[in-house]
C-alpha positions in Angstrom: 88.7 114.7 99.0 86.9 111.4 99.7 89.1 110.2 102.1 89.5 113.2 104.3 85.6 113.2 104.1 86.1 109.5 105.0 88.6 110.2 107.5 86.0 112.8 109.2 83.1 110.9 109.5 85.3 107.9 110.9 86.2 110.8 113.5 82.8 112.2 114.3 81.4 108.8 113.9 83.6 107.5 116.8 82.2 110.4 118.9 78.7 109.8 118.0 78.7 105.9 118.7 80.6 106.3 121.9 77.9 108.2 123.7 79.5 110.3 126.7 82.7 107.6 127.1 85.4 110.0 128.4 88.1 108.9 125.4 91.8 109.6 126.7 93.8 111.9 124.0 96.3 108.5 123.6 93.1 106.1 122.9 91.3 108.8 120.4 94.8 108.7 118.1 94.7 105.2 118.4 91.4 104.7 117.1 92.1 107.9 114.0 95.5 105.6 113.3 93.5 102.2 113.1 90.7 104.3 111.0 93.3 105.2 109.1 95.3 102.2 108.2 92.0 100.3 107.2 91.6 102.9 104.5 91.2 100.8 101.4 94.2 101.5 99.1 93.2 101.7 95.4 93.1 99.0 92.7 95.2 101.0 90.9 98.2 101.9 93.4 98.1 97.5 93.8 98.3 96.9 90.5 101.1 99.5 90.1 102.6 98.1 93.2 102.5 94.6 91.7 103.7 95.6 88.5 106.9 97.2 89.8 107.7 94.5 92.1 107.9 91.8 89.1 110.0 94.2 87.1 112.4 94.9 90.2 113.0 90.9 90.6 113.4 90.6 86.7 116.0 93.5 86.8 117.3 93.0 90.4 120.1 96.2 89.8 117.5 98.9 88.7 117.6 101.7 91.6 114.7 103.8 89.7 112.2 100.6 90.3 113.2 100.5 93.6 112.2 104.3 94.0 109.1 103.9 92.7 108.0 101.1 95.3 109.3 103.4 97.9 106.6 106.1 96.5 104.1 103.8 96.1 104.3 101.7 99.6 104.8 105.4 101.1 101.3 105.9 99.6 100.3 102.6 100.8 100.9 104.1 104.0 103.5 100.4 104.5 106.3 102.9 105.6 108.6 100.2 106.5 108.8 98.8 103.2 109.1 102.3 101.5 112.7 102.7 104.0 113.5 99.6 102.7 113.4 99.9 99.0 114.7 103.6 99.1 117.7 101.7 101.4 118.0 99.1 98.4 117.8 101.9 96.1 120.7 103.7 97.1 122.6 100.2 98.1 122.6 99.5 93.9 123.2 103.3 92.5 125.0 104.7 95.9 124.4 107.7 94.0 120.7 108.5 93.4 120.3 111.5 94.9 116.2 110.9 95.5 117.1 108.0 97.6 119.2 109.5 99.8 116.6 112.6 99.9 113.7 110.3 101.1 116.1 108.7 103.5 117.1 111.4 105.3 113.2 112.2 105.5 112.1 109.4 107.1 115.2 108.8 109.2 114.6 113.1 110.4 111.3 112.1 111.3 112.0 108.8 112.9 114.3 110.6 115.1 117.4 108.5 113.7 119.7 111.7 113.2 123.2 110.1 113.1 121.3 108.0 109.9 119.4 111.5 108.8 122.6 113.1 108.7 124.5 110.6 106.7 121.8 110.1 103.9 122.0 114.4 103.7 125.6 114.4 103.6 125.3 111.7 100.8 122.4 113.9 99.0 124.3 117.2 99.2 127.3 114.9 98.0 125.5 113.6 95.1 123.3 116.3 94.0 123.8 118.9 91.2 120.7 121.1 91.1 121.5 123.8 93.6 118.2 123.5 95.4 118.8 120.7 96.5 122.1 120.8 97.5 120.3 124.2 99.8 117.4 121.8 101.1 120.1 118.7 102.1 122.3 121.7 103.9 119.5 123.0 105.7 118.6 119.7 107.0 122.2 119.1 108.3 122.0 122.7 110.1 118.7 121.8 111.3 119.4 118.7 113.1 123.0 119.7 113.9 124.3 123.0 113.8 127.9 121.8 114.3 127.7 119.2 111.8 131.5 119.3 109.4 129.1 119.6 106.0 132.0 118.1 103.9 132.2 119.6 100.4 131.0 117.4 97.6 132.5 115.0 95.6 134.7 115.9 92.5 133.4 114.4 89.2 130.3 113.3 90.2 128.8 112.8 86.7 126.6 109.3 85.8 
């Protein structure tokens, strides 16, 4: 609540201090976006951040700490190092089905669809909830209609 409150005020407060200057659409969601990344983060999300990046170099082949730095820098708002520890996430356990789920995310959104559509494959490949394996085919079908969805892997237990 405080920080869309924050966020606000930033907003208005631009409005208010810049008298009549005609702002441009481009320059206002220039100046929301810096507001925005000079957010402070919390203590705690650092610490935790911190925390999870000494235990990742101690155990160097743990895909689930990797995951959580991806959650946490994608809180931080650091998205490039959230893609990159979900990417080293599913380098060590090729088949953690979250990694290739928040890949295909952020690769959808970045416009990257060849990538979008490989980390789906993989997540539809890898998953055994059914919802999942729905959401990941959806995704394909959304960014490619004609897309071969290839049928999962046999034995695909841990």
């Amino acid at each position: 609540m405080k920080s869309t409150y924050f966020k606000v005020f930033a907003f208005v407060s631009l409005f208010v201090f810049a008298g009549s200057m005609d702002l441009s659409a481009q320059k206002t969601a220039r100046v929301v976006k810096s507001t925005e990344a000079a957010l402070p983060v919390s203590a705690d999300l650092v610490q935790a951040k911190d925390v999870i990046q000494e235990a990742a170099k101690k155990y160097p082949k743990n895909a689930e700490l990797q995951i959580q730095l991806g959650f946490i820098f994608k809180k931080m708002k650091r998205y490039g190092d959230s893609r990159r520890a979900f990417e080293e996430a599913v380098k060590i356990d090729p088949k953690l089905v979250e990694g290739h789920y928040m890949l295909g995310l952020i690769y959808e959104y970045r416009k990257e669809t060849n990538k979008a559509l490989k980390e789906w494959q993989e997540c539809l490949n890898w998953a055994s909830d059914p919802e999942m394996k729905n959401t990941a085919i959806l995704h394909i079908h959304h960014l490619d209609p004609k897309f071969p969805i290839s049928k999962p892997k046999a034995a695909k237990k841990a």
